[in-house]
C-alpha positions as CSV (number, residue, x, y, z in Angstrom):
1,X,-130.6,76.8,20.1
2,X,-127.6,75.2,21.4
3,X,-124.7,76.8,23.0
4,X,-121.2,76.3,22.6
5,X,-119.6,74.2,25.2
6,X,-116.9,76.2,25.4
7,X,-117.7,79.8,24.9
8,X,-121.5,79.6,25.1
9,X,-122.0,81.0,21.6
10,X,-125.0,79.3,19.5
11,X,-123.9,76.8,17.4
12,X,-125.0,76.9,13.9
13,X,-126.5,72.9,13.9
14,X,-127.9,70.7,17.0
15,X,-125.4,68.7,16.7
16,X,-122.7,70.8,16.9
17,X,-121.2,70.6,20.5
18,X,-118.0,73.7,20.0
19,X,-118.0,76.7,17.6
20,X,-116.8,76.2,14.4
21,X,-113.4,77.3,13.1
22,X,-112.5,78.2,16.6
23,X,-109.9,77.0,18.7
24,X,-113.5,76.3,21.4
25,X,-113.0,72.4,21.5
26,X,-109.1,72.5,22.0
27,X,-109.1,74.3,24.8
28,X,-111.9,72.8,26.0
29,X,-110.4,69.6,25.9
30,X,-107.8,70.7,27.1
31,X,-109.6,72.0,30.5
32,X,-111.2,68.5,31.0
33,X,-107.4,66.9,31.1
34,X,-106.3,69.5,33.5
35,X,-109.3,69.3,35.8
36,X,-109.3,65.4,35.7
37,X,-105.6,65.4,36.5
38,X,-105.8,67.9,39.3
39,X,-109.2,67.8,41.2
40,X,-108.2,65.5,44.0
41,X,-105.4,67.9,45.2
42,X,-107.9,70.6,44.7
43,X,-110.4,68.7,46.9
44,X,-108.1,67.6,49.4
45,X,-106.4,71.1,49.6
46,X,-110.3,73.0,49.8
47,X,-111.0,70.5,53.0
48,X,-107.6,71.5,54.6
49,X,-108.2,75.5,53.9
50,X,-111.9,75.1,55.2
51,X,-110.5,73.2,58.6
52,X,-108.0,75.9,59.1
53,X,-110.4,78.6,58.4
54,X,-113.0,77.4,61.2
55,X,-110.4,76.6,63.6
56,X,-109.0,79.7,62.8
57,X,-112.6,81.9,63.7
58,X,-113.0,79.4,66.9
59,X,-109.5,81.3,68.0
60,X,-110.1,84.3,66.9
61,X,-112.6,84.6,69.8
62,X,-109.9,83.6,72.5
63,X,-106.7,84.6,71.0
64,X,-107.6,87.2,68.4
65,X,-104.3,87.8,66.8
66,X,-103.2,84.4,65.7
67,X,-107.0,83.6,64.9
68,X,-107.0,86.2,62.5
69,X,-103.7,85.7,60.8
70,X,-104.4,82.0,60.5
71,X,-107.7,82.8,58.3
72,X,-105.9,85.0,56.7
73,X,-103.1,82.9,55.6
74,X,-105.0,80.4,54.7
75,X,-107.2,82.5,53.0
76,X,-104.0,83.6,50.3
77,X,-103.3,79.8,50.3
78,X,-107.3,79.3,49.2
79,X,-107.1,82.2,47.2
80,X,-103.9,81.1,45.0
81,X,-105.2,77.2,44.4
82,X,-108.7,78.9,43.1
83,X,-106.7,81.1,40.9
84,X,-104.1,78.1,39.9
85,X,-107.2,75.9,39.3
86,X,-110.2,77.7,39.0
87,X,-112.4,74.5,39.2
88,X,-116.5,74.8,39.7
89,X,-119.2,72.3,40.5
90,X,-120.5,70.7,37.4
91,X,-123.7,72.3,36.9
92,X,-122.1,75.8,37.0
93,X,-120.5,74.0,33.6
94,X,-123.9,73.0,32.6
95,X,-125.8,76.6,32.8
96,X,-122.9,79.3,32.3
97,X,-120.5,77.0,30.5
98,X,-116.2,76.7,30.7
99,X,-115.2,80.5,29.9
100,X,-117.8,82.2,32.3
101,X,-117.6,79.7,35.1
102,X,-113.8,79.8,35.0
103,X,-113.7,83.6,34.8
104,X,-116.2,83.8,38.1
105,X,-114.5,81.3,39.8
106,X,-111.2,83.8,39.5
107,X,-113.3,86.7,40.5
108,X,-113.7,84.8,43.8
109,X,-110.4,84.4,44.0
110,X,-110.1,88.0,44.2
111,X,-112.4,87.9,46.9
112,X,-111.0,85.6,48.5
113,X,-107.7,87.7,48.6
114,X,-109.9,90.9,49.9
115,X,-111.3,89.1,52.7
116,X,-107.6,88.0,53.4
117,X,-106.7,91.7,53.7
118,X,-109.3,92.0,55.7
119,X,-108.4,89.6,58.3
120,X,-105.0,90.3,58.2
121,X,-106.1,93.8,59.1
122,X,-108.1,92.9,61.8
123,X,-104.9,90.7,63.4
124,X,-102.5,94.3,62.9
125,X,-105.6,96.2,64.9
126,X,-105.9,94.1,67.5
127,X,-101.8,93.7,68.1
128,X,-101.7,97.0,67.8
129,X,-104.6,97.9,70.3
């Protein structure tokens, strides 16, 4: 059977594509518009985070201080934009539809702020040792 676009519940007819008497196609439309309007600065600020984040390691081995306390900035930086826009490739879309993908896509958010403590951690240790 088919599955709501939205919410992933089966739909009642084929050629149904959202739930019906839900609010499942308005905020599913509404989710396209943001992600069409916003996925560039996503893109562009993912390729900046990921730069920073290997040149961050790379001086982590020299300098381990500011190594770690660049990841980890720009880990929270990472962290917040997946939060703000919890975008996902589109065949994540495809198999778990919006609501699941969007609600994992925050979870590693939340990851992503863990392994910020983390790295932040590992700068206070090593200033500290």
């Amino acid at each position: 059977m088919k599955k709501c676009e939205y919410c992933a519940k089966e739909l009642e007819s084929y050629h149904l594509q959202y739930c019906k008497d839900t609010d499942c196609e308005k905020l599913a439309l509404e989710f396209y518009d943001h992600r069409r309007s916003r996925e560039k600065i996503f893109g562009i600020i993912n390729i900046v985070c990921i730069c920073l984040i290997m040149i961050g390691l790379i001086l982590a081995v020299f300098k381990p201080v500011p190594g770690n306390i660049i990841v980890a900035v720009t880990l929270i930086i990472l962290g917040f934009t997946v939060l703000a826009m919890p975008f996902a490739p589109e065949n994540f879309y495809q198999k778990y539809r919006i609501q699941k993908t969007t609600r994992m896509v925050r979870i590693f958010g939340l990851i992503l702020f863990a392994a910020a403590f983390a790295f932040g951690a590992l700068a206070l240790y090593y200033f500290t040792h």
